[in-house]
N, C-alpha and C positions, 0 to 999 in steps of 0.2 A: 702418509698413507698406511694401512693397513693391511696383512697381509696373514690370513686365519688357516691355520691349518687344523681341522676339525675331527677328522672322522676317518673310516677306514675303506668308505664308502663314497661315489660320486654325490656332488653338491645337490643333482638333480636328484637323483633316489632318495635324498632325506628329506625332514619334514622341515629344514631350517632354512630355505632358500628365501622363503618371503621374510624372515627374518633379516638376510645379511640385504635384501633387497631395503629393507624400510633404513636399516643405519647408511645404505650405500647416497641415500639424499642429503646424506651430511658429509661425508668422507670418500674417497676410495678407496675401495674394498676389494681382493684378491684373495678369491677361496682357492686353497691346492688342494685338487684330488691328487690321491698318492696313487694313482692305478696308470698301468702300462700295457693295459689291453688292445690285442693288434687290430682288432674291431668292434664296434659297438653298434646299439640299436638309435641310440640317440644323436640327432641334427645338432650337428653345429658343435661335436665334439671337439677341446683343443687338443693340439697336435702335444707330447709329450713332450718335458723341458721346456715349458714356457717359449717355444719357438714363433705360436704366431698371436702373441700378446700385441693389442693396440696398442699404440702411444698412451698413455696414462690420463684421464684428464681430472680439473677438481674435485669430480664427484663421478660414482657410477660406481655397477658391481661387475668385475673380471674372473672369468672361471679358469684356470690353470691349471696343468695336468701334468704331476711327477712323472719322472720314467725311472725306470731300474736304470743303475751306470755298469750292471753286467751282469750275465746268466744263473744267476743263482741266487738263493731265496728261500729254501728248504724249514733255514734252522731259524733261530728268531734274532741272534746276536747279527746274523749277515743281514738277516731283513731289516733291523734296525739299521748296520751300518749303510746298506741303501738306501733308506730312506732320509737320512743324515745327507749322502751325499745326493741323493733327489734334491733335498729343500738347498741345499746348498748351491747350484743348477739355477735350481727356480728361483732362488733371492737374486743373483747375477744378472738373470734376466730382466727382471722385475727394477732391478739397478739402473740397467740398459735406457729403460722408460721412464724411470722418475723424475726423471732432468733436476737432479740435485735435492730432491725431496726427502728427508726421511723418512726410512722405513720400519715399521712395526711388525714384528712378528708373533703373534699370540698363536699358542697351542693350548687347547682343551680336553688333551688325554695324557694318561703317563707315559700311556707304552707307544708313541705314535713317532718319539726322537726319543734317540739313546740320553742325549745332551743339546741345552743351546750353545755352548760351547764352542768359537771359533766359526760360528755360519754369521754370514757379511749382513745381519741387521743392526739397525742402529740403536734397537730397543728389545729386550724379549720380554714377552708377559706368558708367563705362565697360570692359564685361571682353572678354578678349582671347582667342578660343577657340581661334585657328589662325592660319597663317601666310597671313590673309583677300590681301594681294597678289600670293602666289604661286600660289593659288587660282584667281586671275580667269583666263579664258579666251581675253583677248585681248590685244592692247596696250593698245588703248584702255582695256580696263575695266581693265587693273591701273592704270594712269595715275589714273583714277578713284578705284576703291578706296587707293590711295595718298594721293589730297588727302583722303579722305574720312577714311580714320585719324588722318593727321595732326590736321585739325579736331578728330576726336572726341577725341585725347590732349589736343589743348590747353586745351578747352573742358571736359572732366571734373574735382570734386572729387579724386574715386577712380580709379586706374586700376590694375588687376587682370589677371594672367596666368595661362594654364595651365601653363607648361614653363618651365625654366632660360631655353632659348635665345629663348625670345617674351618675357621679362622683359629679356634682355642685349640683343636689338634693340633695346626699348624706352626704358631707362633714357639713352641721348643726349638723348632728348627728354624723358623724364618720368624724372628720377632717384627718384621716391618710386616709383616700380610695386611694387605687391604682388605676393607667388607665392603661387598656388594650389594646390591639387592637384585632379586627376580623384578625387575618392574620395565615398562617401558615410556617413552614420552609420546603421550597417546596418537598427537597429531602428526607425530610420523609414519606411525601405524595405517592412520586414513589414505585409504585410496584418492587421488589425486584428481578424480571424476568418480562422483558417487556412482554413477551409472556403472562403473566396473565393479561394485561390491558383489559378492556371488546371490545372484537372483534367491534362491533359497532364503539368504537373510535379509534380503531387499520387502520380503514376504511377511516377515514378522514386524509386527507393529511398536513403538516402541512407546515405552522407552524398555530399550533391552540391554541388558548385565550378563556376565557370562564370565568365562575361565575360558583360554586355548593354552593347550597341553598334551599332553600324556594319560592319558587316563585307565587309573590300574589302581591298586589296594591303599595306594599313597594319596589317593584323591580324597577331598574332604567330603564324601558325599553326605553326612546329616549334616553340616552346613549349607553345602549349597539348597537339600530338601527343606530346612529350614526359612532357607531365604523365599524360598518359592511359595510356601506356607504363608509366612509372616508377612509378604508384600505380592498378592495375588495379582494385582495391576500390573507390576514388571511382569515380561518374558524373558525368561534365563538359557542363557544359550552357551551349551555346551561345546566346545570345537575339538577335537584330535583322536587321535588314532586310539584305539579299545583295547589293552591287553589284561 
């Protein structure tokens, strides 16, 4: 089983939930939110500490919800070591339910654990989505986000890339990194009754091609106007959020 700790943000507020939903048909899957909010607007929030996690079963997706282990939080070294000792909490739990299963632990930011270092999974994978130093908006936070990588390189079983050139930065310091790719296996992706695809695209005739994404300065847009050009019978359908 797997067990994703992703974001700084609940699972439901991001755009990646029909994602852990479509790999949840192959595995089980345990997204931690790190949030300790004494109330929320959202149904069917869980309780903090992995307290009211179902029994585990071969497949599905489970939402878990870090809590602080004490009142402070201010500075970033204490935030991290609560969230260290959060996942640490939440893997016991998650223990609790696996009924002898191995457990996977992947993180997909630097600054999210100090370290994997001494938390009870049976695997860490540290994966590498973007180029998270050149990202950061400041001095200071690239500074950060830098000890922060480095840590999680050092401190990972597994370390995993998206791209050629985030595996060749990488490889000075972790010569095993694995390449990934952005792709998915399509028929996991299908809805399981076409009748639930979102009406909107139910609408467009096909055969339709498309990109679901992100879409900002990084988008290929004279390719895709291109495609749209060069093969006018396709409808090209664009999916994500506009920045």
């Amino acid at each position: 089983m797997i067990l994703v700790y992703h974001s700084i943000k609940p699972l439901r507020s991001t755009r990646h939930q029909g994602l852990f939903e479509a790999y949840a048909r192959l595995v089980p899957i345990i997204v931690s939110d790190p949030l300790n909010a004494p109330r929320t607007s959202l149904e069917g929030e869980p309780l903090p500490g992995g307290r009211n996690l179902p029994p585990i079963r071969e497949r599905g997706l489970y939402q878990a919800r870090m809590r602080w282990m004490f009142p402070a939080g201010r500075f970033a070294a204490v935030s991290l070591m609560q969230r260290w000792l959060g996942m640490a909490e939440m893997l016991r739990a998650v223990r609790r339910r696996a009924e002898g299963r191995p457990i996977v632990l992947v993180s997909q930011q630097p600054t999210l654990l100090p370290t994997f270092r001494g938390l009870p999974a049976d695997l860490s994978v540290y994966e590498v989505r973007d180029d998270y130093v050149a990202l950061a908006s400041t001095a200071r936070a690239r500074r950060a986000t830098l000890r922060g990588h480095r840590r999680m390189l050092g401190s990972s079983d597994v370390v995993v890339a998206i791209s050629d050139r985030l595996v060749e930065d990488i490889k000075p310091v972790r010569p095993d990194v694995q390449l990934t790719f952005v792709g998915v296996e399509r028929e996991f992706f299908l809805p399981p009754d076409a009748a639930r695809a979102s009406p909107g695209l139910r609408g467009i005739p096909g055969p339709r091609i498309g990109t679901v994404g992100t879409l900002n300065d990084r988008t290929d847009w004279e390719l895709l106007e291109f495609l749209a050009l060069a093969r006018p019978a396709w409808n090209l359908v664009v999916i994500g959020p506009l920045y």
